[in-house]
C-alpha positions in Angstrom: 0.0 0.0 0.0 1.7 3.6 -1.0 2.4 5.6 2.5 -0.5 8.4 1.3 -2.9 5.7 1.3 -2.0 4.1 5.0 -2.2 7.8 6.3 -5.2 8.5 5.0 -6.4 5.8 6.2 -4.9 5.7 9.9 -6.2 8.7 10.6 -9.6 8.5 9.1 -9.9 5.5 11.6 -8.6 7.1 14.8 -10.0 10.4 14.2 -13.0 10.0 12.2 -12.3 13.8 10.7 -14.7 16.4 9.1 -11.8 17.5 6.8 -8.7 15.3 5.8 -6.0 16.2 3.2 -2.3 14.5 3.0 -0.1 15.8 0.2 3.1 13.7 -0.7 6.0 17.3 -1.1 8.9 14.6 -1.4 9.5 15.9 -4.6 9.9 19.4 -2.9 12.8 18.0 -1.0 15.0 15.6 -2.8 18.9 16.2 -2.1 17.8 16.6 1.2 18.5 14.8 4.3 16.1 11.9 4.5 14.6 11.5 0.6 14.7 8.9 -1.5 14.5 8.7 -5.1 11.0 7.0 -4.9 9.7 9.4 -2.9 7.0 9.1 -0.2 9.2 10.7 2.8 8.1 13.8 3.1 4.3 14.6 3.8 1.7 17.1 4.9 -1.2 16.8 7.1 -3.9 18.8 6.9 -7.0 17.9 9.5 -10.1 18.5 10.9 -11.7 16.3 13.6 -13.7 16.8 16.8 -10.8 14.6 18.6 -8.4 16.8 18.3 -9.9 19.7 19.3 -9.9 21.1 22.9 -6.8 19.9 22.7 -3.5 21.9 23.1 -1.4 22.6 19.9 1.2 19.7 21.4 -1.5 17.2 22.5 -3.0 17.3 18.6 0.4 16.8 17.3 1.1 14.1 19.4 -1.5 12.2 18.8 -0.9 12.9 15.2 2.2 11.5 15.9 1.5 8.5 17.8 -1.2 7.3 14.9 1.6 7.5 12.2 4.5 5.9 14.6 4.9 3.3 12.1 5.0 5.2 9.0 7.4 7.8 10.8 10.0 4.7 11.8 10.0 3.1 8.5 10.7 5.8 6.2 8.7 9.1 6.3 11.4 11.7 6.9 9.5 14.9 7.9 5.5 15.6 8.9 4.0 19.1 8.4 0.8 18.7 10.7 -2.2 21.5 10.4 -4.8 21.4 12.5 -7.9 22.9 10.7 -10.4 24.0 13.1 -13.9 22.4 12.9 -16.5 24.4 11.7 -14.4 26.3 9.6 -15.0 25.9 5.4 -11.8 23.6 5.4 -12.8 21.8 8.3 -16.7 21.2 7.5 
């Protein structure tokens, strides 16, 4: 399964979000520390889900984090996380 496709789904189970968008920018970063020529190592998060909110900016990273521990020790590289806030037109 590509890495886009587990993350997507990993967090669509744990957090059952309103808004959910992961873009692969490996091809933003190769040369850099951590690519690889077949990509997938570099990702963005973008997410809205009740879950995460009331929690503090650390707390929704975290558990961010902790969903993806896998895909972050076998070969994603870096993980830009946004937290959209529900109710907003990203976020539903």
């Amino acid at each position: 399964m590509p890495v886009r496709d587990a993350i997507v789904a990993k967090l669509s189970a744990k957090f059952v979000p309103d808004y959910l968008e992961v873009i692969d920018e490996s091809s933003r970063h190769q040369g850099h520390a951590g690519s690889r020529p077949e990509g997938e190592t570099h990702f963005r998060v973008r997410i809205a889900a009740v879950g995460l909110s009331g929690l503090s900016r650390v707390a929704q990273h975290r558990a961010v984090n902790d969903t993806l521990a896998e895909e972050l020790r076998n070969g994603v590289h870096a993980l830009a996380i946004e937290i959209v806030p529900t109710g907003s037109p990203q976020g539903g």
